[in-house]
N, C-alpha and C positions, 0 to 999 in steps of 0.2 A: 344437703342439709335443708331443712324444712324453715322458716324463720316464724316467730308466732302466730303473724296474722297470717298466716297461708292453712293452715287448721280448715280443717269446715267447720262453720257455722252451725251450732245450734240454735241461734236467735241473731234476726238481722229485721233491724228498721230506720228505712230512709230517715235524715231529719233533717236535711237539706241537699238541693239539687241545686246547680248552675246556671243561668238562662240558656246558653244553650245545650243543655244536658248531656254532657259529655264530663263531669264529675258531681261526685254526690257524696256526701259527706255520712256514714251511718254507724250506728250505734251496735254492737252486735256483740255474742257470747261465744266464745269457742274454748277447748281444752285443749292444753299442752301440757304436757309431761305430766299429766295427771290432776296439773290444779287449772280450775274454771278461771279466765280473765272476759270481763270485760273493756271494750275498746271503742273508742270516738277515734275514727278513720275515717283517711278520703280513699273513693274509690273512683276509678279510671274507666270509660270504655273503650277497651281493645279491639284490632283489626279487625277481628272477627265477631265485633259487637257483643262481648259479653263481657262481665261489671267484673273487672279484678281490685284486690285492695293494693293498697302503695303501702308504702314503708312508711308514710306522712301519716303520723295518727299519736294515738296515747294508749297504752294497756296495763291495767294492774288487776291484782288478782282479785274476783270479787269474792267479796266475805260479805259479813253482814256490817263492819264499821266501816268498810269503803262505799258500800251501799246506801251507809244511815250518812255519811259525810255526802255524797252525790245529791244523796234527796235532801238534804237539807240547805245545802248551797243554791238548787234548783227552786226551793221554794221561797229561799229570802231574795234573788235574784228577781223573781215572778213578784214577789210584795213592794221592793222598790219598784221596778216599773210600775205595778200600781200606783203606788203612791206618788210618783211622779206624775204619770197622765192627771190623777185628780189633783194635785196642784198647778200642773200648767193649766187644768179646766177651768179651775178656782180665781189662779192668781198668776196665768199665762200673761196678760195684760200687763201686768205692774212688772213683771221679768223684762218683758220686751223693751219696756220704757225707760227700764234701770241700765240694761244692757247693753241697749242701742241708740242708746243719747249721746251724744256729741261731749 
């Protein structure tokens, strides 16, 4: 029996690596039993130096509202950190002082 992440790949992009690269974490599209999933997995390098996936991951099927919930989550995730750095730029100072006072 075949399990879903073992599919080939029709879309695969690294989005994080290890220091010492021996796991990599990637984004990737494959088909089972007929419907398209998208999946955030880690992959492994095997004996024989070639990048297999683990069973360690997340897959659902992609549509267009699993897609439009991914991107939107991705871009208010991206707005706070913004908005975070420009306030600790702003008012880094006054955090520190509130923070780490006695």
């Amino acid at each position: 029996m075949v399990d879903i992440w073992q599919e080939p790949e029709v879309y695969s992009r690294i989005i994080h690596e290890n220091e010492d690269g021996l796991e990599q974490v990637r984004l990737t599209i494959n088909t089972f039993r007929e419907v398209e999933y998208i999946h955030l997995r880690k992959y492994y390098l095997d004996f024989n130096e070639e990048w297999k996936p683990s069973s360690k991951g997340i897959a659902m099927p992609l549509n267009l509202s699993n897609s439009y919930e991914l991107f939107a989550a991705l871009v208010e995730i991206l707005s706070l950190a913004e908005s975070k750095d420009m306030i600790m730029k702003h008012f880094g100072k006054i955090f520190n002082e509130v923070y780490n006072s006695s």
